[in-house]
C-alpha positions in Angstrom: -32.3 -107.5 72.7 -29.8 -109.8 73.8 -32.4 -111.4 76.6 -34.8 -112.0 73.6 -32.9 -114.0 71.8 -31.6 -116.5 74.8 -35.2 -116.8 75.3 -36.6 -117.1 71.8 -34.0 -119.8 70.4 -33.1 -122.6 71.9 -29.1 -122.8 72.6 -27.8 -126.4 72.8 -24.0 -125.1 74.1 -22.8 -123.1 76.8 -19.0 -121.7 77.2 -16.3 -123.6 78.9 -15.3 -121.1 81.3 -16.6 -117.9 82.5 -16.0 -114.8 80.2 -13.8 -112.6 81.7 -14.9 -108.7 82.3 -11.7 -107.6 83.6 -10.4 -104.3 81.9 -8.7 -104.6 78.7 -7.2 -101.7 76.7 -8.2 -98.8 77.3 -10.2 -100.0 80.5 -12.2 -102.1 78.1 -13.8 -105.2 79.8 -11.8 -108.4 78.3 -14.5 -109.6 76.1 -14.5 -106.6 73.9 -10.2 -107.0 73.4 -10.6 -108.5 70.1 -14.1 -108.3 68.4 -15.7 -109.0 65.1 -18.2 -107.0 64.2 -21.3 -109.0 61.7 -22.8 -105.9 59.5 -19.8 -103.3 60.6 -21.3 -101.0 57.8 -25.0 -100.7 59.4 -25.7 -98.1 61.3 -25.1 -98.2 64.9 -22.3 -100.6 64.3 -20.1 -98.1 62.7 -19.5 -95.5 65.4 -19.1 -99.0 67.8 -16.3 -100.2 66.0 -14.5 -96.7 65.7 -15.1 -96.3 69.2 -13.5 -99.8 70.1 -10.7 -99.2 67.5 -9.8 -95.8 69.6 -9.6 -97.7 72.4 -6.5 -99.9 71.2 -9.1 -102.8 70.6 -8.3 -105.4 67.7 -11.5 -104.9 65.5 -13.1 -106.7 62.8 -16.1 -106.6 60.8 -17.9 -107.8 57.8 -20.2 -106.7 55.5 -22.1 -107.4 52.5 -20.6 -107.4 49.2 -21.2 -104.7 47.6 -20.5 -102.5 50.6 -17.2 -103.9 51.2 -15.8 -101.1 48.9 -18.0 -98.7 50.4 -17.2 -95.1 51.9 -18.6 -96.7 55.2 -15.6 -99.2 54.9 -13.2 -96.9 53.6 -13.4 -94.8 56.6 -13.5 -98.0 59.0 -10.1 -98.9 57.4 -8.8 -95.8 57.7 -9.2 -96.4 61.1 -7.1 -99.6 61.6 -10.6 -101.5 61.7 -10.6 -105.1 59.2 -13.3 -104.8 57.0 -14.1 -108.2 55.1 -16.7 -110.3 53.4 -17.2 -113.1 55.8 -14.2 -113.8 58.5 -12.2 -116.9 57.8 -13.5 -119.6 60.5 -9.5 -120.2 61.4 -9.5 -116.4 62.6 -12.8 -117.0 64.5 -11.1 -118.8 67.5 -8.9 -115.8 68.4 -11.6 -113.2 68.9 -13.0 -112.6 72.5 -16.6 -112.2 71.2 -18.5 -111.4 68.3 -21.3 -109.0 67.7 -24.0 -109.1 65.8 -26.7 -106.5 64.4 -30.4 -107.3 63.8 -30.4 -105.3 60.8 -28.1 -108.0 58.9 -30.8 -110.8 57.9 -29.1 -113.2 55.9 -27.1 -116.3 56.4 -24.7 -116.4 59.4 -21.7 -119.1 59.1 -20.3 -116.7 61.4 -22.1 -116.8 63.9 -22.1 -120.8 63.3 -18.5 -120.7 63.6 -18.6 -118.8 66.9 -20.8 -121.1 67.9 -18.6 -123.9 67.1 -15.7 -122.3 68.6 -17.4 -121.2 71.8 -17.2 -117.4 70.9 -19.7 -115.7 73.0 -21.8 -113.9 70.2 -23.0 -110.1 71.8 -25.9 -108.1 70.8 -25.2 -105.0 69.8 -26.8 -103.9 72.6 -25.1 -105.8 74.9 -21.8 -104.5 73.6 -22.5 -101.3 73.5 -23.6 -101.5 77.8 -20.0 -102.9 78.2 -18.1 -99.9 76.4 -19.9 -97.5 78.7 -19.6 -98.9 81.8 -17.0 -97.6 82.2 -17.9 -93.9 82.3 -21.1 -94.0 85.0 -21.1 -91.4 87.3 -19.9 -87.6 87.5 -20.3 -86.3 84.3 -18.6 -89.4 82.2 -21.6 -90.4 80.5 -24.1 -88.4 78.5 -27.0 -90.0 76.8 -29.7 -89.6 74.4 -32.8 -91.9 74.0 -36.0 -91.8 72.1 -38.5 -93.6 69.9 -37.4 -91.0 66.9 -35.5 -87.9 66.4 -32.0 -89.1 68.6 -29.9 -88.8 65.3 -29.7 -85.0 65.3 -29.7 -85.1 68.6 -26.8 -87.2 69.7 -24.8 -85.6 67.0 -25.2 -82.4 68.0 -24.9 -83.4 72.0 -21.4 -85.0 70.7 -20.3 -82.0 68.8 -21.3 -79.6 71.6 -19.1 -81.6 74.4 -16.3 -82.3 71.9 -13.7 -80.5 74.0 -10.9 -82.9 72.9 -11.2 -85.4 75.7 -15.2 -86.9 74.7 -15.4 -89.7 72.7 -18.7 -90.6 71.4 -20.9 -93.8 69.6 -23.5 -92.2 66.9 -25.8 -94.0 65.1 -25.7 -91.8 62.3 -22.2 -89.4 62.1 -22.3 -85.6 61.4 -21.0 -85.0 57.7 -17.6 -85.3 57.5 -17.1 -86.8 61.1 -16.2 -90.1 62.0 -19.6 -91.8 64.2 -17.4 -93.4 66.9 -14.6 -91.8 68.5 -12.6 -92.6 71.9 -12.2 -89.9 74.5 -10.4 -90.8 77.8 -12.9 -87.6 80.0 -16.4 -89.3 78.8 -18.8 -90.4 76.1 -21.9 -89.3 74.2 -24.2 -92.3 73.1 -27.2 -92.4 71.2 -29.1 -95.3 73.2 -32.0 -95.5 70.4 -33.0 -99.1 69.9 -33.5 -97.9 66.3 -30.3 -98.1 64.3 -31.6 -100.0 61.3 -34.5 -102.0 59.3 -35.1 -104.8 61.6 -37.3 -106.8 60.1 -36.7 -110.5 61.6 -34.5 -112.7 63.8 -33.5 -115.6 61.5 -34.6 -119.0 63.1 -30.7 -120.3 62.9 -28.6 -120.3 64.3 -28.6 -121.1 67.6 -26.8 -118.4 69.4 -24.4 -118.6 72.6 -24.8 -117.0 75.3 -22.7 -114.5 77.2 -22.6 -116.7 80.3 -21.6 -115.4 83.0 -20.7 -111.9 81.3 -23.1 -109.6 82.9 -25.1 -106.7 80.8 -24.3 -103.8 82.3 -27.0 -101.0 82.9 -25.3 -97.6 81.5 -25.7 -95.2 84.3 -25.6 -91.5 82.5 -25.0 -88.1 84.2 -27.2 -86.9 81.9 -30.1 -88.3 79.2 -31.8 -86.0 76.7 -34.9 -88.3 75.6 -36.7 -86.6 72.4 -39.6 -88.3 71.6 -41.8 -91.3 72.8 -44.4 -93.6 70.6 -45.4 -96.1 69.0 -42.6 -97.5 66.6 -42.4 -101.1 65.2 -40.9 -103.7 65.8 -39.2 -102.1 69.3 -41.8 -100.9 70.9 -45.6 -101.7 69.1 -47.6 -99.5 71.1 -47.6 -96.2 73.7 -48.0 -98.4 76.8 -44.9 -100.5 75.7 -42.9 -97.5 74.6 -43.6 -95.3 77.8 -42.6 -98.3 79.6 -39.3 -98.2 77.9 -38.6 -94.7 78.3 -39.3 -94.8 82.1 -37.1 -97.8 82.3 -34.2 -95.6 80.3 -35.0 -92.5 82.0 -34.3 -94.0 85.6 -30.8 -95.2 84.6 -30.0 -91.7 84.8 -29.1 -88.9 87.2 -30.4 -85.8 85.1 -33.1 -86.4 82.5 -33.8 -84.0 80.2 -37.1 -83.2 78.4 -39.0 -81.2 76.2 -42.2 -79.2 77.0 -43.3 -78.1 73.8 -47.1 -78.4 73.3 -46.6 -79.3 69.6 -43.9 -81.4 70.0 -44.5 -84.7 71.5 -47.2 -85.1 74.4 -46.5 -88.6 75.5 -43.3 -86.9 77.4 -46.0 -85.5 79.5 -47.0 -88.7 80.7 -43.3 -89.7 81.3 -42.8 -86.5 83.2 -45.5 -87.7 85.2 -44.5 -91.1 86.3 -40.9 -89.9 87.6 -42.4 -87.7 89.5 -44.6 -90.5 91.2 -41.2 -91.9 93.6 -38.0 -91.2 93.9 -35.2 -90.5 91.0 -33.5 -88.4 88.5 -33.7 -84.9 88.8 -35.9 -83.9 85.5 -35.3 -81.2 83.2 -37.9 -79.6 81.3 -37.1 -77.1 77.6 -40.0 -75.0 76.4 -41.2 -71.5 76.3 -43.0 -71.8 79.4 -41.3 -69.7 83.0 -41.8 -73.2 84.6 -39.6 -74.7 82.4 -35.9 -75.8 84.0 -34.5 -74.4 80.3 -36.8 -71.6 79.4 -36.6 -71.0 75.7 -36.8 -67.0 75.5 -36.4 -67.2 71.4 -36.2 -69.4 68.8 -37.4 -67.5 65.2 -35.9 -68.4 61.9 -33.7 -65.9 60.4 -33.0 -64.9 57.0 -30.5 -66.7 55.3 -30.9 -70.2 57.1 -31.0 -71.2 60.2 -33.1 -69.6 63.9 -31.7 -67.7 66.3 -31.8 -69.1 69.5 -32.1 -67.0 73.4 -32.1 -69.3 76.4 -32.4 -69.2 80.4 -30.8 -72.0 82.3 -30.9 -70.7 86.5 -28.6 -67.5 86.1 -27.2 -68.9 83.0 -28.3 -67.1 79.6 -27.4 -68.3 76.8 -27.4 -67.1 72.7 -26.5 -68.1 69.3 -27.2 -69.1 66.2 -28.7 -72.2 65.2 -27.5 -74.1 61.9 -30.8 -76.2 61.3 -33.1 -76.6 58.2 -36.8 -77.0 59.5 -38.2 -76.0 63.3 -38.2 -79.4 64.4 -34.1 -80.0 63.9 -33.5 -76.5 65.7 -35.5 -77.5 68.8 -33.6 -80.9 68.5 -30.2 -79.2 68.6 -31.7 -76.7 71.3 -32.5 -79.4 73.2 -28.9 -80.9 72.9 -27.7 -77.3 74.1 -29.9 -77.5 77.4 -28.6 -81.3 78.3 -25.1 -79.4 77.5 -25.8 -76.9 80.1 -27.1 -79.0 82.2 -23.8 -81.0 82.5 -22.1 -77.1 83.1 -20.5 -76.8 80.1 -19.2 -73.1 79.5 -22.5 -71.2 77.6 -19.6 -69.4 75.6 -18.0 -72.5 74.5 -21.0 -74.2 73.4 -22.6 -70.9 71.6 -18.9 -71.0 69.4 -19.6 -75.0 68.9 -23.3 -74.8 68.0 -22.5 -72.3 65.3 -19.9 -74.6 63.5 -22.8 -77.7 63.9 -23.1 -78.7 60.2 -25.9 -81.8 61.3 -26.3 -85.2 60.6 -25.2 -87.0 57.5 -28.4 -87.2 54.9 -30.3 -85.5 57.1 -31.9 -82.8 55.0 -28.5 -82.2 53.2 -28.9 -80.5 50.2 -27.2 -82.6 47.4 -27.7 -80.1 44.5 -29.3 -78.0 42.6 -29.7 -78.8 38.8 -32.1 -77.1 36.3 -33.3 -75.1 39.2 -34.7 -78.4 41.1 -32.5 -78.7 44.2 -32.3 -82.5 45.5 -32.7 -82.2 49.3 -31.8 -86.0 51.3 -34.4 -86.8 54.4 -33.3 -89.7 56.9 -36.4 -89.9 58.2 -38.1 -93.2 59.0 -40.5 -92.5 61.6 -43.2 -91.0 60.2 -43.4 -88.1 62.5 -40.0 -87.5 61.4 -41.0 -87.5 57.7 -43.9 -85.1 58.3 -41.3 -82.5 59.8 -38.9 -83.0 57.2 -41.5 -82.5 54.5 -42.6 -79.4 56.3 -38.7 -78.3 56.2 -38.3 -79.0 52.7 -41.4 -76.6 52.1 -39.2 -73.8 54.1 -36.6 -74.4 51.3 -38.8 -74.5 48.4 -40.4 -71.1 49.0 -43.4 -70.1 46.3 -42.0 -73.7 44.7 -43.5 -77.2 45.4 -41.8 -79.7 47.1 -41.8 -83.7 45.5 -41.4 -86.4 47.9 -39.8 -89.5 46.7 -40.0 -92.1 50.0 -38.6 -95.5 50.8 -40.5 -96.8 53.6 -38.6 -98.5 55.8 -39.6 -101.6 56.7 -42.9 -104.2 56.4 -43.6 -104.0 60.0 -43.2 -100.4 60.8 -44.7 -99.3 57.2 -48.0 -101.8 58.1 -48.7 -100.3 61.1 -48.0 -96.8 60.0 -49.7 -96.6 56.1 -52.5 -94.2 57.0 -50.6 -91.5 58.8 -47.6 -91.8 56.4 -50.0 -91.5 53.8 -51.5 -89.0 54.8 -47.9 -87.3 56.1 -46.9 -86.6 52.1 -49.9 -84.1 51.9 -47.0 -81.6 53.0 -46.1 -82.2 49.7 -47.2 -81.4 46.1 -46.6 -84.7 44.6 -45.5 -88.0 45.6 -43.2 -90.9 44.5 -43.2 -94.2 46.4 -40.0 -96.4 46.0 -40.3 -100.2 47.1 -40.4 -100.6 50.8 -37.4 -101.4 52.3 -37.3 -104.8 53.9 -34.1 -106.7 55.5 -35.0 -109.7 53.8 -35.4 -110.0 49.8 -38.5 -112.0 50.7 -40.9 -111.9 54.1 -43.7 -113.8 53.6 -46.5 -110.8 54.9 -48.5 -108.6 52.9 -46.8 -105.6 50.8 -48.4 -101.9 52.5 -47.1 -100.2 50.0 -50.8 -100.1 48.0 -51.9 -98.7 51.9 -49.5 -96.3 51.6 -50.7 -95.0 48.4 -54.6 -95.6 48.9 -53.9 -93.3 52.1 -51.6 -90.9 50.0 -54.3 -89.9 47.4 -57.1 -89.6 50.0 -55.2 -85.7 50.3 -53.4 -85.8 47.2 -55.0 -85.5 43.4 -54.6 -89.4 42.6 -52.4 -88.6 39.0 -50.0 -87.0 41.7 -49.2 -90.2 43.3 -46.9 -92.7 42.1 -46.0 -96.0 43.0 -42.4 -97.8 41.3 -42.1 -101.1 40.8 -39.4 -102.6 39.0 -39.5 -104.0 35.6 -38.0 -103.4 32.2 -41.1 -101.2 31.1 -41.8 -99.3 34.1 -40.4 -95.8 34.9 -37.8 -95.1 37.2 -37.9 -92.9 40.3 -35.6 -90.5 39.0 -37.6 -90.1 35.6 -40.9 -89.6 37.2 -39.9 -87.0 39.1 -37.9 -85.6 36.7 -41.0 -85.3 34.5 -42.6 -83.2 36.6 -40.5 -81.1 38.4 -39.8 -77.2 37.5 -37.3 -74.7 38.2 -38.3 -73.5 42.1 -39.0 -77.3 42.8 -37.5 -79.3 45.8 -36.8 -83.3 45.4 -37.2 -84.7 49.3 -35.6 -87.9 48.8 -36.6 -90.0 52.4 -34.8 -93.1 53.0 -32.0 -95.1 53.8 -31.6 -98.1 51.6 -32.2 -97.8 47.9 -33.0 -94.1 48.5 -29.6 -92.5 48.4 -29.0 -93.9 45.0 -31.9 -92.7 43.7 -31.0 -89.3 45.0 -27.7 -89.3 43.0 -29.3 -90.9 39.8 -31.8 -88.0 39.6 -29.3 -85.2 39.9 -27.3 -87.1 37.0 -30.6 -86.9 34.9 -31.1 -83.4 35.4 -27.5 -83.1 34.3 -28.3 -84.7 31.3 -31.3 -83.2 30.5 -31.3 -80.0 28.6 
């Protein structure tokens, strides 16, 4: 990401001396001592500043207004971590480097100060290469990359190896857990490019480079990748996102894969490629007897959840496994293969896998008011909210499910309205929120309409509404609460706006007799 930017924006100042990459606290490189993180709240940036914080770094961050206040925050604070507005330009000059998220589109005096104060400013990227460096080799570093579908993954990866010397850097934190964490043994990651709506790289301003701070490339024991396509703006078509993948995958010394037929077939042409020269040892999960991790069983059972039977070599393996929808318990079987893999103890992990309570928002059931239970999706990837829509049938039973999504993002919702359209006919109704954009105004067309148009091509057209504000339209919340019946599930997809809509509806139902 970094590399984009020194290439895209021309940089009129370069720093005085060389940035120093000697080890810090904690065996931190020197440039991450004292940081200030720009959009600490967005996700990605969290479980980075958590992690730096545990390793006796001076952190910083700000935020927009009105998440300042925020849980987000709270728990950075709780931490030891500064959570601000904007950072006072006097305090800019002591930090050794700033880092900045795509996600946060808006103004940057910030980063102008920075600038001004020859700060070097760090993707996040770049910053989060430096706090794994050092953990290569052995088993220090464990990893998990892919187009979609790394949130449950790395979360349950984390939760698996948490022996009380891992530490870990999660986009997304289980429920109840804290997304970064420092443990002195080794680190999870979640490497996905995808932490937030990135929409835009504001034109100013001009950014300094690292200089003669290197990017290191993380070297993992181990890297479960989940998925690969197409997903805007990282990675616009399969070519460019199987060229990424191979890139990621040969950083590594294990990869791990899946070999489901269902499940993604581009990792058949990764597979492919590695095996065309030299380099990491690949691991394959699926049903099939040629698979490294042969998955004997894995069959829903009553009362939630699939019971999982697996083959590693000599290794067998068994245990419950806490997920809502087939596609989340392959994910977290996945995660329990890349566990093995690294020789964890198959006991240990069984008793960790059972306690797995997921990934925050991540078909969490909210509540259940009137009968209608509100279920939360983080879905963005519209594979991912195909799956979770199939889930949230699993939960509604002989009921219908109602799917209120935010798409995320003008670029990834233009070049995916058809299929996301046509991913809500798992559902019985539909309810489209505003897209969600990181600027309040991009000057490109709204695919909302596309989303809709391609929505009622396999839905009854009276079952598909769009929301728009203004003081005589309905909200979210009453629409669906106009139509939905005892039995019903709400699948409220999104990450921006979507949240609060969730919490709004169940206070309706409340309210409603």
């Amino acid at each position: 990401m970094f590399s984009t930017l020194e290439s895209s924006m021309a940089t009129t100042a370069t720093p005085t001396a060389a940035v120093g990459t000697e080890p810090g606290p904690a065996g931190l490189p020197a440039v991450l001592s004292a940081v200030h993180l720009v959009g600490i709240t967005e996700a990605g940036m969290e479980g980075l500043a958590l992690h730096l914080a545990g390793r006796s770094a001076r952190v910083s961050g700000s935020a927009h207004l009105d998440e300042v206040g925020g849980h987000v925050a709270g728990r950075l604070r709780a931490a030891g971590v500064n959570v601000q507005g904007q950072l006072a330009e006097a305090e800019v000059g002591e930090l050794s480097a700033m880092v900045w998220s795509r996600a946060v589109a808006r103004s940057h005096p910030e980063l102008d100060a920075a600038l001004s104060h020859r700060v070097p400013v760090l993707a996040r990227t770049h910053a989060l290469a430096l706090a794994c460096a050092g953990f290569g080799g052995g088993s220090g570093l464990a990893a998990v990359w892919g187009s979609h579908s790394t949130a449950t993954a790395s979360a349950a990866l984390t939760h698996l190896l948490d022996d009380g010397r891992t530490g870990w850097i999660l986009n997304t934190p289980a429920p109840d857990a804290p997304a970064g964490h420092h443990g002195a043994a080794r680190l999870v990651v979640d490497l996905s490019p995808d932490t937030a709506t990135h929409e835009t790289v504001p034109a100013s301003p001009a950014y300094l480079p690292p200089g003669a701070l290197a990017r290191p490339t993380p070297a993992p024991a181990a890297m479960l990748i989940t998925a690969i396509d197409p997903n805007a703006p990282h990675h616009e078509d399969l070519p460019a996102a199987l060229a990424m993948a191979e890139h990621q995958a040969r950083t590594a010394s294990t990869v791990v894969v899946p070999d489901i037929a269902w499940w993604n077939k581009p990792l058949t042409f990764l597979r492919e490629r590695l095996a065309d020269r030299p380099g990491p040892e690949v691991v394959t999960v699926g049903y099939s007897s040629r698979c490294g991790v042969r998955i004997m069983e894995l069959e829903r059972v009553d009362g939630g959840g699939y019971w999982a039977e697996l083959r590693y070599g000599k290794t067998k393996f068994r245990s419950v496994v806490p997920a809502t929808g087939l596609h989340h318990a392959v994910t977290a079987t996945c995660a329990v293969a890349t566990a093995l893999v690294l020789g964890e103890d198959p006991d240990a992990v069984a008793q960790r896998l059972a306690r797995f309570g997921g990934v925050e928002g991540s078909m969490q059931r909210l509540g259940t008011r009137r009968g209608i239970t509100v279920v939360r999706s983080r879905a963005r990837h519209v594979s991912e909210v195909a799956r979770d829509l199939q889930a949230a049938r699993e939960i509604a039973g002989r009921g219908k499910v109602i799917a209120v999504l935010e798409p995320d993002g003008y670029t990834r919702t233009l070049a995916q309205a058809h299929s996301l359209g046509a991913a809500l006919s798992h559902g019985h109704r539909a309810v489209l929120l505003p897209v969600a954009a990181g600027l309040p105004v991009l000057d490109v067309e709204d695919p909302l309409e596309a989303v809709a148009a391609a929505a009622r091509k396999s839905l009854p057209a009276e079952r598909v509404h769009t929301v728009r504000t203004g003081p005589s339209s309905p909200s979210a919340e009453e629409i669906v609460a106009g139509h939905a019946k005892d039995g019903d599930v709400v699948l409220v997809i999104g990450t921006h706006r979507a949240p609060a809509v969730a919490e709004r509806l169940l206070a309706l139902l409340d309210a409603t007799p």
